[in-house]
N, C-alpha and C positions, 0 to 999 in steps of 0.2 A: 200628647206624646206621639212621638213618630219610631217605628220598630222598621227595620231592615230587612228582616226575615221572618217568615211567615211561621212561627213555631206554635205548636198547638199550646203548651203548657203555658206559652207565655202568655197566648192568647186568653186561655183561661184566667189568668191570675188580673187579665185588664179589666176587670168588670169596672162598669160605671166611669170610665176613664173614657174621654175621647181620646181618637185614637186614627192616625195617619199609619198606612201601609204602605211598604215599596217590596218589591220582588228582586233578588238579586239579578246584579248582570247578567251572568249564564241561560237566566230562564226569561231576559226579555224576549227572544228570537221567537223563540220554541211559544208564549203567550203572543205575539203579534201576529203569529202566524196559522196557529193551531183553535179554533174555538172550543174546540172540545177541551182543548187542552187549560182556555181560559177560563170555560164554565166553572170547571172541575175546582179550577184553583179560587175563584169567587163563591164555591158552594162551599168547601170545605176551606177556607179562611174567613168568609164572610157572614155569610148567612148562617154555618155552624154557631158563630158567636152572638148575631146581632137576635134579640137588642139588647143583652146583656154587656155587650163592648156598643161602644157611642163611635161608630165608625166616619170620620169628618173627613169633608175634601178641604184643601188648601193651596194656592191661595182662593181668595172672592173673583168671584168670577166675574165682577163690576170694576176690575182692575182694568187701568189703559197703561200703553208704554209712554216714554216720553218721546215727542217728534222726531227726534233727533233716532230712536231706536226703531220708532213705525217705518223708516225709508226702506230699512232692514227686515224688519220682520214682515209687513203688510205680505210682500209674495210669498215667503215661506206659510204665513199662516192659512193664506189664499189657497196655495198648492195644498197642503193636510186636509185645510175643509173640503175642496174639490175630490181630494181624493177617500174622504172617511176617515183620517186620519186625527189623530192627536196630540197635542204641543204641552208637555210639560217642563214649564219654568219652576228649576228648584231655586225657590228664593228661602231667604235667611231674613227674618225680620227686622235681626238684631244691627244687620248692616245698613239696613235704612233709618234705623232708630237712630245710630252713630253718625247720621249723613244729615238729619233733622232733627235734631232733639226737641226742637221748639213744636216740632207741628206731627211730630209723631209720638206716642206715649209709650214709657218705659213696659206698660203691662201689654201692649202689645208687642214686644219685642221678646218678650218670655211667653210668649202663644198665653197671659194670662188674662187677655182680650177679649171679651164676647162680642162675635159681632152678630147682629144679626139681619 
């Protein structure tokens, strides 16, 4: 499950659920910029709940792009790593499912995938 917003009761009620986080718009600036401001937000959304919420990253990090996207991405990602920085691709699995159904599975396109 993937939640938007960091709400405590919701949090609560996710036990034993893995479980994707995003922060709203408004508070990307204010978290890129502020550690204090990050800490805060990783103590009291994350570490408050774990490990009673299953907190997951997504995607695998063993993911490549296709050639045709690396012409593109290779500097920006270059620039980010150089600079400390970090590259989140919100992908939709369900789109890739729809684009390979032969060579991608239905249970991975409903996050009901395990991978490991």
């Amino acid at each position: 499950m993937r939640i938007f917003d960091l709400n405590p009761p919701t949090l609560q009620a996710l036990s034993n659920i893995e479980l994707i986080i995003d922060v709203q718009n408004q508070d990307i600036q204010s978290l890129g910029n502020d550690i204090t401001a990050t800490t805060a937000c990783v103590e009291n959304n994350v570490l408050n709940y774990f490990p009673d919420v299953k907190f997951s990253s997504y995607p695998p990090s063993a993911g490549s792009f296709s050639k045709a996207a690396s012409s593109y991405l290779n500097p920006i990602i270059t620039f980010l790593a150089s600079n400390g920085s970090l590259l989140l691709d919100n992908v939709y699995p369900y789109f890739s499912y729809i684009g390979d159904t032969k060579d991608i599975s239905f249970g991975y396109a409903l996050f009901l995938l395990v991978l490991h």
